[in-house]
PQR file of N, CA, C, O and H, with PARSE charges and radii, in Angstrom:
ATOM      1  N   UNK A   1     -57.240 144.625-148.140 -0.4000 1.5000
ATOM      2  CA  UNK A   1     -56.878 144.980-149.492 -0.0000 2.0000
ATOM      3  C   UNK A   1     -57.955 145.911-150.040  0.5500 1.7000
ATOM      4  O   UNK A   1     -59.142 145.604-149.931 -0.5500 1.4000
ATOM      5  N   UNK A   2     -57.521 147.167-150.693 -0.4000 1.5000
ATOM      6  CA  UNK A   2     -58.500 147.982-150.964 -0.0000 2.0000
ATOM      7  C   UNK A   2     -59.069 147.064-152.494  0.5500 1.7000
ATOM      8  O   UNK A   2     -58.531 146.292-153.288 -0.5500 1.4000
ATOM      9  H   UNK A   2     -56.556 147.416-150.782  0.4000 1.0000
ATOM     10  N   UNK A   3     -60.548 147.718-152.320 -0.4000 1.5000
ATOM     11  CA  UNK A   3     -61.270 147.449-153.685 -0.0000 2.0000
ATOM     12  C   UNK A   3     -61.051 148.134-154.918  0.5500 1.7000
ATOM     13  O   UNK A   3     -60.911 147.362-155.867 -0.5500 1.4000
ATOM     14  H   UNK A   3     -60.986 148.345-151.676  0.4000 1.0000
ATOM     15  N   UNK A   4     -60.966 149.556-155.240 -0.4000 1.5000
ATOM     16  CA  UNK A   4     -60.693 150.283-155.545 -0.0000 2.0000
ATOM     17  C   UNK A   4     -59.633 151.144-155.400  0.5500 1.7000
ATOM     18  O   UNK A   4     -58.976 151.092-154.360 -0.5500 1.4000
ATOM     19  H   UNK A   4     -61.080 150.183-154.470  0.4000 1.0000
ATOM     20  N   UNK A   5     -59.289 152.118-156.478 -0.4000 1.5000
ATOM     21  CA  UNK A   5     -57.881 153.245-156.533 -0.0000 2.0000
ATOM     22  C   UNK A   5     -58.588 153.935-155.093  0.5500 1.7000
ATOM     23  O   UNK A   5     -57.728 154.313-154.298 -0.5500 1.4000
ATOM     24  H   UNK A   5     -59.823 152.160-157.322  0.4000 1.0000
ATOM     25  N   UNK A   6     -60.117 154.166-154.613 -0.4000 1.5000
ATOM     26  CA  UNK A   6     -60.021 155.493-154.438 -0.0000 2.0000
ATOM     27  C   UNK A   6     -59.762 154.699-152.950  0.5500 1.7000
ATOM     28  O   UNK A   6     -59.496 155.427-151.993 -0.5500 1.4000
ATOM     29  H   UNK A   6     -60.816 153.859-155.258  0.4000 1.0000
ATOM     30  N   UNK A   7     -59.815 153.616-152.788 -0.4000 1.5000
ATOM     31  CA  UNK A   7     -60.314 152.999-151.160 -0.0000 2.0000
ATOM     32  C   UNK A   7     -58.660 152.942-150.717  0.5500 1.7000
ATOM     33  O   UNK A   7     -58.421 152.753-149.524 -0.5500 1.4000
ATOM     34  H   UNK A   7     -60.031 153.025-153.565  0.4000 1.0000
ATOM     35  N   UNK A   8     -57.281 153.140-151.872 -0.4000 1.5000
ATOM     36  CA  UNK A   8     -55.991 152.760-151.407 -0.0000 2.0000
ATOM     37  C   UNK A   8     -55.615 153.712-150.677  0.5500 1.7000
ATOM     38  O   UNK A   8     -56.083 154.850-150.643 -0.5500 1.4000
ATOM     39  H   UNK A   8     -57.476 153.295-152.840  0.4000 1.0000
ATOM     40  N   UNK A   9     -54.556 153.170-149.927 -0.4000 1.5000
ATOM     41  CA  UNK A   9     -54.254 154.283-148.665 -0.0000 2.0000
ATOM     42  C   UNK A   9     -53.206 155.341-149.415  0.5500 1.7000
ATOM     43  O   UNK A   9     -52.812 154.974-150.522 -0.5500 1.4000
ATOM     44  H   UNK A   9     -54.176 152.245-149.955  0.4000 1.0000
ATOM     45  N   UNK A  10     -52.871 156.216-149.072 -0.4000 1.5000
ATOM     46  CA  UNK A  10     -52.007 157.117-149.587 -0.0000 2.0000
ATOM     47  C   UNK A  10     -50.850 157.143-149.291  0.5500 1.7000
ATOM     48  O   UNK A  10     -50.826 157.462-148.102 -0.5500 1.4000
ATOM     49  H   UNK A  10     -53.191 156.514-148.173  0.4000 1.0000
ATOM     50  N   UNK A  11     -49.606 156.965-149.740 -0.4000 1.5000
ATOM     51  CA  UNK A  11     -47.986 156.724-149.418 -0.0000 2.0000
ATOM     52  C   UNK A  11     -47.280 157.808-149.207  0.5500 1.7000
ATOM     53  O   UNK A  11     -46.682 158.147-150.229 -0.5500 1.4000
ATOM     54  H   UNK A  11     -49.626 156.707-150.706  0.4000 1.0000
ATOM     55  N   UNK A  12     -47.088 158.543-148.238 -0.4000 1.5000
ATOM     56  CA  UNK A  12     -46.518 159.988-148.138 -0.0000 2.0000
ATOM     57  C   UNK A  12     -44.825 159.182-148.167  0.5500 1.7000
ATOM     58  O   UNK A  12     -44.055 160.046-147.748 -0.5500 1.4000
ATOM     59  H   UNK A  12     -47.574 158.267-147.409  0.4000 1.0000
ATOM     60  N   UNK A  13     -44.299 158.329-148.387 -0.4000 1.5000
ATOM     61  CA  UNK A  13     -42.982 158.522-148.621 -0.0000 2.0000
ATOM     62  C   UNK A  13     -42.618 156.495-149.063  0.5500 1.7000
ATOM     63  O   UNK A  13     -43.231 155.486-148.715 -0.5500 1.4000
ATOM     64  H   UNK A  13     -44.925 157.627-148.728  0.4000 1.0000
ATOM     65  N   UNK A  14     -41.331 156.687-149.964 -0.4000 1.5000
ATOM     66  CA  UNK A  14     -41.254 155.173-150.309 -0.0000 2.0000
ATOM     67  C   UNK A  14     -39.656 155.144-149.879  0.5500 1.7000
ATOM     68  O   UNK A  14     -38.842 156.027-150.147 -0.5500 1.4000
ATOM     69  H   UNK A  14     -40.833 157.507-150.247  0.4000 1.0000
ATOM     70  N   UNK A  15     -39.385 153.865-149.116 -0.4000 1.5000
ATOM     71  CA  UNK A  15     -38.398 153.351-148.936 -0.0000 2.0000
ATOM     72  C   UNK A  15     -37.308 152.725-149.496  0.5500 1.7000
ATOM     73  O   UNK A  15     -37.194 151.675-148.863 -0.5500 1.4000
ATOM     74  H   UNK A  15     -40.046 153.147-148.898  0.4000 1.0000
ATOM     75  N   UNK A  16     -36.427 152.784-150.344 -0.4000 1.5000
ATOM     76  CA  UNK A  16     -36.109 151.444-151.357 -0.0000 2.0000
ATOM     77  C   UNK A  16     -35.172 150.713-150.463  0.5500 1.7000
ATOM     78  O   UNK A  16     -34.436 151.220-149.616 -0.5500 1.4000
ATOM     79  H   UNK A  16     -36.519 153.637-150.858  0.4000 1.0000
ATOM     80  N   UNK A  17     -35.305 149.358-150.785 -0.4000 1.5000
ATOM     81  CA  UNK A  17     -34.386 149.010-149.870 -0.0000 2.0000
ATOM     82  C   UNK A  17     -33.648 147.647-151.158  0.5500 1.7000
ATOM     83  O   UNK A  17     -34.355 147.201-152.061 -0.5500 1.4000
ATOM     84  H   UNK A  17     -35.903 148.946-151.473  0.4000 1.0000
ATOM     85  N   UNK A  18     -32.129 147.187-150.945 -0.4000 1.5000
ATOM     86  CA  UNK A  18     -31.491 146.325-152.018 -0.0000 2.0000
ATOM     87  C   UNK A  18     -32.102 144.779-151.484  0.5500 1.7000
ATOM     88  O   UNK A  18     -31.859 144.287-150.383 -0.5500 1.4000
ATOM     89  H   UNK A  18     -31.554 147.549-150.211  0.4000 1.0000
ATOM     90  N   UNK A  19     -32.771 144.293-152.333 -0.4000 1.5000
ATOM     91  CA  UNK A  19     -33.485 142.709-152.044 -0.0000 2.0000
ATOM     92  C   UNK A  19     -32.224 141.703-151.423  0.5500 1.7000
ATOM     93  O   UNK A  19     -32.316 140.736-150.665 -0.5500 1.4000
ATOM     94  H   UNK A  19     -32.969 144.693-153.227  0.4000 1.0000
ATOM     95  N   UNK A  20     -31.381 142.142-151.865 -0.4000 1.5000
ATOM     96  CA  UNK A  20     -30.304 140.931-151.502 -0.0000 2.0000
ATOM     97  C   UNK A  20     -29.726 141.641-149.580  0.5500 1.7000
ATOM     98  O   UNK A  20     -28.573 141.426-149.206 -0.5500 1.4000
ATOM     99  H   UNK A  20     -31.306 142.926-152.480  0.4000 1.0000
ATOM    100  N   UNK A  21     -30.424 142.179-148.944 -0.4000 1.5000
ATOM    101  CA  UNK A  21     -30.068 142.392-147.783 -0.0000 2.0000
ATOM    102  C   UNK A  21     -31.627 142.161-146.894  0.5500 1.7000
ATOM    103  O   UNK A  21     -32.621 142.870-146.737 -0.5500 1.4000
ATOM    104  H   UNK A  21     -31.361 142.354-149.248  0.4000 1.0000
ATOM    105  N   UNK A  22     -31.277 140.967-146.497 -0.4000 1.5000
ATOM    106  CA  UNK A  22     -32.463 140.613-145.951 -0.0000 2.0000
ATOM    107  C   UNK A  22     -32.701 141.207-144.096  0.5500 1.7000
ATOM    108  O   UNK A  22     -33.691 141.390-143.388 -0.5500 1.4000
ATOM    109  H   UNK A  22     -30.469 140.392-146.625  0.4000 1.0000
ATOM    110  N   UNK A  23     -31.747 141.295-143.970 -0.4000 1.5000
ATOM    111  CA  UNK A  23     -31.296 142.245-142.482 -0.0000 2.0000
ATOM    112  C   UNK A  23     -32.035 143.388-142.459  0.5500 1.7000
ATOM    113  O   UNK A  23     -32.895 143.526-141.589 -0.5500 1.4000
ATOM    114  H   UNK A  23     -30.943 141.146-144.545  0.4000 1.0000
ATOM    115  N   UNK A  24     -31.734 144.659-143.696 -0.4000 1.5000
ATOM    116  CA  UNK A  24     -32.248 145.975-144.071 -0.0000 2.0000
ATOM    117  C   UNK A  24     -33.653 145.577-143.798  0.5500 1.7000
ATOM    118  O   UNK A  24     -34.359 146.139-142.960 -0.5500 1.4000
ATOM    119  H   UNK A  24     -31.036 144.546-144.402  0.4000 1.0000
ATOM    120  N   UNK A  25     -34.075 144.454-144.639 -0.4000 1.5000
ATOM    121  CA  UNK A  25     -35.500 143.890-145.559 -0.0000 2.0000
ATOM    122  C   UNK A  25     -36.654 144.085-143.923  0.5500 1.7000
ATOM    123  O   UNK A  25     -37.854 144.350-143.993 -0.5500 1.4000
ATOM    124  H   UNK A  25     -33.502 143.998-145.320  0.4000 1.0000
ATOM    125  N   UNK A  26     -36.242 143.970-143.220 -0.4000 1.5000
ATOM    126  CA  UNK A  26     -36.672 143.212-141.680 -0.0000 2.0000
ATOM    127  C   UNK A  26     -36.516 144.473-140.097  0.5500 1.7000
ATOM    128  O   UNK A  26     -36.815 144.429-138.904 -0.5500 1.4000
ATOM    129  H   UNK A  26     -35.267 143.755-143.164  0.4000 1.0000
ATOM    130  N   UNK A  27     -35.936 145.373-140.956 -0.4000 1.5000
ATOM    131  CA  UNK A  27     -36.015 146.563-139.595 -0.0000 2.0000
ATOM    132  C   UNK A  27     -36.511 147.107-141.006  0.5500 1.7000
ATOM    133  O   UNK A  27     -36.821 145.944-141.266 -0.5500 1.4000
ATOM    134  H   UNK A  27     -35.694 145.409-141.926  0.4000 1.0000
ATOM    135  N   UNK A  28     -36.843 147.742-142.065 -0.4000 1.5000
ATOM    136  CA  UNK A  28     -37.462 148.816-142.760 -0.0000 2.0000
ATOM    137  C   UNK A  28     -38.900 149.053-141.841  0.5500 1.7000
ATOM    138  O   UNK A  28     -39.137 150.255-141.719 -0.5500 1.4000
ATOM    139  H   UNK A  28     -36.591 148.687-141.854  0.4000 1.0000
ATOM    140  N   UNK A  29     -39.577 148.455-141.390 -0.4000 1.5000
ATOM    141  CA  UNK A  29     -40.572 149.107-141.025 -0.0000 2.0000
ATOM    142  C   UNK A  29     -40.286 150.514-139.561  0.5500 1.7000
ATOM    143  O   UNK A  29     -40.828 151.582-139.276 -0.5500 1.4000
ATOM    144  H   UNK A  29     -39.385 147.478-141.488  0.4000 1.0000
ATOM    145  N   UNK A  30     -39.324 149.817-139.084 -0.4000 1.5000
ATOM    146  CA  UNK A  30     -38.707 151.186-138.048 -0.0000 2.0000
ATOM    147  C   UNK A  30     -38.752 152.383-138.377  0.5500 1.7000
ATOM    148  O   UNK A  30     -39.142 153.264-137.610 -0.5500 1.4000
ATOM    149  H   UNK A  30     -38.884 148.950-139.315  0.4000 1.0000
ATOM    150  N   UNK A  31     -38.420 152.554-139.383 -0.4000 1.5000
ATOM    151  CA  UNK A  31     -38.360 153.679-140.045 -0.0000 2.0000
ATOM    152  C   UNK A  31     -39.204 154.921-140.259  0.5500 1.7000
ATOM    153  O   UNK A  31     -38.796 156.081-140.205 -0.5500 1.4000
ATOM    154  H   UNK A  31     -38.104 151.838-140.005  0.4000 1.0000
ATOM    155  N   UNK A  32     -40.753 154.406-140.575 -0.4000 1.5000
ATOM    156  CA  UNK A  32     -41.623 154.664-140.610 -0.0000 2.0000
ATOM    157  C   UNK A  32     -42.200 155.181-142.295  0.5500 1.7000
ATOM    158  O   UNK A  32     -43.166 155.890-142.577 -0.5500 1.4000
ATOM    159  H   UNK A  32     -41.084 153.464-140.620  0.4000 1.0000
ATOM    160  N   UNK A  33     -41.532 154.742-142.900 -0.4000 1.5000
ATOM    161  CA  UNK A  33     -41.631 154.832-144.549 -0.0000 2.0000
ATOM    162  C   UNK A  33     -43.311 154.442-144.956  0.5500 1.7000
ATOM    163  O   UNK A  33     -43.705 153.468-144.315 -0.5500 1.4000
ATOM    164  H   UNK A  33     -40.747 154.167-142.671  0.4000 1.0000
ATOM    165  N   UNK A  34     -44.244 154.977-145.811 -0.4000 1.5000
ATOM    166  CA  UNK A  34     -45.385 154.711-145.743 -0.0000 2.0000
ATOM    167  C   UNK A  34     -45.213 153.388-147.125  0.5500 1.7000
ATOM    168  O   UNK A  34     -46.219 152.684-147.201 -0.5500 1.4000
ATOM    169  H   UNK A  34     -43.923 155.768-146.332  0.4000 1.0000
ATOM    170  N   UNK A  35     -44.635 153.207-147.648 -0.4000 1.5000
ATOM    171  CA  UNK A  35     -44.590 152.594-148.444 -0.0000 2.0000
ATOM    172  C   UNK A  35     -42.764 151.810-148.356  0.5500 1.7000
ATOM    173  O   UNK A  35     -41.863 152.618-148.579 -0.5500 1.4000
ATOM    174  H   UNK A  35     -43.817 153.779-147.586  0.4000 1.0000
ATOM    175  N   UNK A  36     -42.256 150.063-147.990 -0.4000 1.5000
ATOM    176  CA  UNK A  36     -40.679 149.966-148.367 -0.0000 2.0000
ATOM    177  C   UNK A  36     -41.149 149.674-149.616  0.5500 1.7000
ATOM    178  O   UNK A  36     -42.270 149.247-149.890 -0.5500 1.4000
ATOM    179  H   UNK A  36     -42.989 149.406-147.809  0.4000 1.0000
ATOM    180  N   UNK A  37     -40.128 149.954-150.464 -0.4000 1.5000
ATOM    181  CA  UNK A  37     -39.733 148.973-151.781 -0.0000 2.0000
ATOM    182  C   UNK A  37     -38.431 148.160-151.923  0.5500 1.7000
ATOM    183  O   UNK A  37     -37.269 148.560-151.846 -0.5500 1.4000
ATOM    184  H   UNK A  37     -39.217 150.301-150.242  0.4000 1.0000
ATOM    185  N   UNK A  38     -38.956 146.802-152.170 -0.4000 1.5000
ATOM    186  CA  UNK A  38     -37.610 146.116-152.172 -0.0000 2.0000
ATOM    187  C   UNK A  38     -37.047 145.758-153.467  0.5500 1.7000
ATOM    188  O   UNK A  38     -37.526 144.812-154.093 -0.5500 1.4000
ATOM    189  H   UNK A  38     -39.900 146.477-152.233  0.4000 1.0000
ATOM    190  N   UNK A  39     -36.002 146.483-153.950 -0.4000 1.5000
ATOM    191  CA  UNK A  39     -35.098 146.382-154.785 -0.0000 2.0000
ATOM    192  C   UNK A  39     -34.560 145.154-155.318  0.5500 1.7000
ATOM    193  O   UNK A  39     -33.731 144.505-154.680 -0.5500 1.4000
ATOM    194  H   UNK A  39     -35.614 147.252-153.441  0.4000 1.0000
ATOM    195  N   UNK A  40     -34.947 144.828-156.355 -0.4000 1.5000
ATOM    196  CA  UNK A  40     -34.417 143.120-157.603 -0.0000 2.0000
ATOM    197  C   UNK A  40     -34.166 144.040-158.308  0.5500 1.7000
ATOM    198  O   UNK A  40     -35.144 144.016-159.056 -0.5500 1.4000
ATOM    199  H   UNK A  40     -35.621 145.355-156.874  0.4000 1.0000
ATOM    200  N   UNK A  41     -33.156 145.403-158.847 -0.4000 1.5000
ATOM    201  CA  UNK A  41     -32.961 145.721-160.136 -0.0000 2.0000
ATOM    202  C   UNK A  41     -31.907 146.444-159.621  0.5500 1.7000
ATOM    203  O   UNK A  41     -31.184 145.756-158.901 -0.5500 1.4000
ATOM    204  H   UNK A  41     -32.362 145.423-158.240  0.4000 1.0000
ATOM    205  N   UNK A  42     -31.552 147.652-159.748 -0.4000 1.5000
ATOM    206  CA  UNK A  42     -30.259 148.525-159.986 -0.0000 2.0000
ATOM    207  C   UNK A  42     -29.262 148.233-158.213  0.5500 1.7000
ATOM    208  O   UNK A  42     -28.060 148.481-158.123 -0.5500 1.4000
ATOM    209  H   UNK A  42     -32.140 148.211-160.333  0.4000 1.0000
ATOM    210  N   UNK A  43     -30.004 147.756-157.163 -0.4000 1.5000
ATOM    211  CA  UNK A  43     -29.176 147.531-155.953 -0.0000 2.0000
ATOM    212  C   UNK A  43     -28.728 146.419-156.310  0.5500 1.7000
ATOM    213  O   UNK A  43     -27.521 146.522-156.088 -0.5500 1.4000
ATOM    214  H   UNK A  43     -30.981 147.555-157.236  0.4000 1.0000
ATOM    215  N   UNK A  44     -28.963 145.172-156.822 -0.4000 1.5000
ATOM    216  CA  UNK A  44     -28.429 144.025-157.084 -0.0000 2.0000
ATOM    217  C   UNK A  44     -27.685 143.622-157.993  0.5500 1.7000
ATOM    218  O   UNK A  44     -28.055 143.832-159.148 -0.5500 1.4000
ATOM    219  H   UNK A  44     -29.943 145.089-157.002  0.4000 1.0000
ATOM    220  N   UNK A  45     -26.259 142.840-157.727 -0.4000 1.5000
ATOM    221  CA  UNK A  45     -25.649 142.541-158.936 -0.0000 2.0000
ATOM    222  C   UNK A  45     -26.461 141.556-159.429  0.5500 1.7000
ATOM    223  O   UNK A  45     -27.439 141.201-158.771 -0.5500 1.4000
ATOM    224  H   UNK A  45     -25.957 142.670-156.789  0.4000 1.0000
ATOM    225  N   UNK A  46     -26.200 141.052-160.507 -0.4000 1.5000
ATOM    226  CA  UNK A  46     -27.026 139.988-161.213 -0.0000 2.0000
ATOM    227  C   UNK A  46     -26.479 138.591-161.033  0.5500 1.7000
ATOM    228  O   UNK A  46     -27.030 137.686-161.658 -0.5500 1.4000
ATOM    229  H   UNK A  46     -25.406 141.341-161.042  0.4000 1.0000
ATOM    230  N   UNK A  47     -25.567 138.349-160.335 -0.4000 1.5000
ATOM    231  CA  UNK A  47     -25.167 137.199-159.345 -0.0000 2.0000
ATOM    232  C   UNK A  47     -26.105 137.356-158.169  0.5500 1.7000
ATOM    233  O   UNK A  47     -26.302 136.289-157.588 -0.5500 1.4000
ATOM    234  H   UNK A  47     -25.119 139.085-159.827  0.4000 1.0000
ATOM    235  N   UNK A  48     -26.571 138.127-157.797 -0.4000 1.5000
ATOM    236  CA  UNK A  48     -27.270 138.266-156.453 -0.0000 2.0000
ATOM    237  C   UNK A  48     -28.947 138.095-156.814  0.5500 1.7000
ATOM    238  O   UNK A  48     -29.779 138.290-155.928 -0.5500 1.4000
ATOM    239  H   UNK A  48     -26.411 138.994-158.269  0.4000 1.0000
ATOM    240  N   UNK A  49     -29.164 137.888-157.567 -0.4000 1.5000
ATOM    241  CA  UNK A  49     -30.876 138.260-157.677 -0.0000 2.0000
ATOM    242  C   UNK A  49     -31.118 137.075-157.547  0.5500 1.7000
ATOM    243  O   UNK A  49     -31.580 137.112-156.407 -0.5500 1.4000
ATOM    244  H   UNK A  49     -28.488 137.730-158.287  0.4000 1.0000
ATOM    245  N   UNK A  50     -31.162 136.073-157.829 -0.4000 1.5000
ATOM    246  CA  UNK A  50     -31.786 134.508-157.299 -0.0000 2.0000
ATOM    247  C   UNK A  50     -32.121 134.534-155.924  0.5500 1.7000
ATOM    248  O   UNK A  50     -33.224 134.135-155.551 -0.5500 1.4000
ATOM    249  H   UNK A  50     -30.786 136.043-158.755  0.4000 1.0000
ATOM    250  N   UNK A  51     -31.191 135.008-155.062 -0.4000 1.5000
ATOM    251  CA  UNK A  51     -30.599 134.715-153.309 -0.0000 2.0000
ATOM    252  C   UNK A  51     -31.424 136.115-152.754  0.5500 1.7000
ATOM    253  O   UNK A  51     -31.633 136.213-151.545 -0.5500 1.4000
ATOM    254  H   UNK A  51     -30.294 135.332-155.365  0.4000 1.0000
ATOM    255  N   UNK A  52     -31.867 137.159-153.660 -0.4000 1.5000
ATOM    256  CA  UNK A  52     -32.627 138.581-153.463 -0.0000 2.0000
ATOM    257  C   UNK A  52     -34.201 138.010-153.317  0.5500 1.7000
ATOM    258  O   UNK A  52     -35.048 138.362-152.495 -0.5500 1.4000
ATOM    259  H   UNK A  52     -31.697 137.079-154.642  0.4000 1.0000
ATOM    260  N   UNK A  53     -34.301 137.099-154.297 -0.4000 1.5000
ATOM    261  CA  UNK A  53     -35.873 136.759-154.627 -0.0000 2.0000
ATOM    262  C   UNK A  53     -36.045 135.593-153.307  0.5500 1.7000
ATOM    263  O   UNK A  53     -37.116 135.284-152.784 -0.5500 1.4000
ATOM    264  H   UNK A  53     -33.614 136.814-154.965  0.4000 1.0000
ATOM    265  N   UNK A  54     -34.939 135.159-153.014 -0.4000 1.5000
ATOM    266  CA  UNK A  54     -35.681 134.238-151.514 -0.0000 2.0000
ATOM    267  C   UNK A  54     -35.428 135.082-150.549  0.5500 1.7000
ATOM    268  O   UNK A  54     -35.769 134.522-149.508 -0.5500 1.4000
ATOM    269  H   UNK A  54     -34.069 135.410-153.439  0.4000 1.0000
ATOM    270  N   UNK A  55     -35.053 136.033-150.346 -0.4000 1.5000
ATOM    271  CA  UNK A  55     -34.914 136.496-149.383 -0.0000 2.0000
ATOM    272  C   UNK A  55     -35.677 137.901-148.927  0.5500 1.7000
ATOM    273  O   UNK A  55     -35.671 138.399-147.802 -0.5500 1.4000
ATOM    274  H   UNK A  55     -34.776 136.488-151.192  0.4000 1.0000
ATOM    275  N   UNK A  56     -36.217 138.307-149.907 -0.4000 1.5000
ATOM    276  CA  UNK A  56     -37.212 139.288-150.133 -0.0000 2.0000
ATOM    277  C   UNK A  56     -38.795 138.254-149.711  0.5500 1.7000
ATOM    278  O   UNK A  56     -39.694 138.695-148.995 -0.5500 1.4000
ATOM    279  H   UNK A  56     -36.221 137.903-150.821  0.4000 1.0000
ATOM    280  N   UNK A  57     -38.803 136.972-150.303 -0.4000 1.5000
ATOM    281  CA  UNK A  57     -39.876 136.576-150.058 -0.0000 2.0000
ATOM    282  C   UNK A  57     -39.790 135.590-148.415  0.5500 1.7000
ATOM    283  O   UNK A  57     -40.723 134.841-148.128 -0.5500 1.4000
ATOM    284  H   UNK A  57     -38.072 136.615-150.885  0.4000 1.0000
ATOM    285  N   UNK A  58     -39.030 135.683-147.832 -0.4000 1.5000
ATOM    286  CA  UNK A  58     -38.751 135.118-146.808 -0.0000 2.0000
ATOM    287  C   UNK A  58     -38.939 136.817-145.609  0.5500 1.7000
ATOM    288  O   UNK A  58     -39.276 136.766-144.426 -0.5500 1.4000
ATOM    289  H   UNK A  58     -38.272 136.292-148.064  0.4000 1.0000
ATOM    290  N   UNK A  59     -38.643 137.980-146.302 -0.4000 1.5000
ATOM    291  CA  UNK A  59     -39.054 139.282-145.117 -0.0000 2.0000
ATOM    292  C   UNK A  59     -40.657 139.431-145.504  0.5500 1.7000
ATOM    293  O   UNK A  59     -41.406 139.871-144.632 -0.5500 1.4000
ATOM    294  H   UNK A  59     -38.369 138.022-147.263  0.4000 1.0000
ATOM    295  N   UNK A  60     -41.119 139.120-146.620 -0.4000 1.5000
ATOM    296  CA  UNK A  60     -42.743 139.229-146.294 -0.0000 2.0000
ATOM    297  C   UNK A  60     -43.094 138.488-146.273  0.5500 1.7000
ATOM    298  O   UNK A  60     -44.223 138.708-146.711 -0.5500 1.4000
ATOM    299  H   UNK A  60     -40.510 138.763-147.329  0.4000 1.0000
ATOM    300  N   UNK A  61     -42.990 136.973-145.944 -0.4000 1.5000
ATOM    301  CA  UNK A  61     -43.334 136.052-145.256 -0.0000 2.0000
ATOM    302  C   UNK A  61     -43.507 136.683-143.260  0.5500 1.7000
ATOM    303  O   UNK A  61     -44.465 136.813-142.498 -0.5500 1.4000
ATOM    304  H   UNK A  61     -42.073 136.794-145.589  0.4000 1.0000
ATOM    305  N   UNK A  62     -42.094 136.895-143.150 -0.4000 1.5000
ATOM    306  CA  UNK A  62     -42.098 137.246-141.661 -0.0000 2.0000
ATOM    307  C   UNK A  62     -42.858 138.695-141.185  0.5500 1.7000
ATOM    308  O   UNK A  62     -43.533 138.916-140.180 -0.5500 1.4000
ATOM    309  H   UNK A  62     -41.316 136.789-143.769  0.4000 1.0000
ATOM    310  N   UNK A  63     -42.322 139.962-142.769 -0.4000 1.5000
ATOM    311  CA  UNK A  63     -43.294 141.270-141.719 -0.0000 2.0000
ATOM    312  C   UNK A  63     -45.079 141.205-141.946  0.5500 1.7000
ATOM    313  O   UNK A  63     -45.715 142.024-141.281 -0.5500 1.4000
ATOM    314  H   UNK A  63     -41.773 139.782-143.586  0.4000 1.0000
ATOM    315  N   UNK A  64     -45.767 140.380-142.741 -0.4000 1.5000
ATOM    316  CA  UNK A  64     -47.039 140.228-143.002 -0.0000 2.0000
ATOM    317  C   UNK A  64     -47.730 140.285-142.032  0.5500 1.7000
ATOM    318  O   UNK A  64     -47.688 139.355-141.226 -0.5500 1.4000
ATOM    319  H   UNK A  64     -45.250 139.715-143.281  0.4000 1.0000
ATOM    320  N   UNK A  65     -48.636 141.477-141.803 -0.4000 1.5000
ATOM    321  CA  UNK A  65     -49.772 141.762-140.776 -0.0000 2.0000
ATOM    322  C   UNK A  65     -50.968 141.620-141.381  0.5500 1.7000
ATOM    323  O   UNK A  65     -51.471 142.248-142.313 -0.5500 1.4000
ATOM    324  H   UNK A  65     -48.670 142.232-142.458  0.4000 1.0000
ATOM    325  N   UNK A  66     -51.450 140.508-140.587 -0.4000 1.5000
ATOM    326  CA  UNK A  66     -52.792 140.215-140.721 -0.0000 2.0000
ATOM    327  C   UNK A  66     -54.160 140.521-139.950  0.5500 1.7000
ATOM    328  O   UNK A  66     -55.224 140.074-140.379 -0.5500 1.4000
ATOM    329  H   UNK A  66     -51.041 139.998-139.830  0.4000 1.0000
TER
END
């Protein structure tokens, strides 16, 4: 984790991906996107965002490199 703005790495491109597709959530790194973003707002109906928020936290549970 950087300390500082200046120590953060630089994002030459962002991914968005819809939180409620946990499939997408889990190959985004293939891609090679320097930055995914996972989507809880305009990809999700608002029936879907409960089932987005476990399942978004269930792909960075699994892609987390340590």
């Amino acid at each position: 984790m950087p300390e500082t703005f200046r120590d953060a790495k630089c994002c030459r491109s962002m991914l968005y991906i819809p939180g409620n597709k946990l499939d997408w959530t889990l190959v985004a790194p293939k891609y090679g996107a320097g930055a995914p973003v996972f989507d809880l707002e305009d990809a999700v109906a608002v029936s879907e965002k409960a089932g987005a928020r476990k399942a978004i936290a269930a792909a960075i549970k699994e892609l987390r490199c340590e």
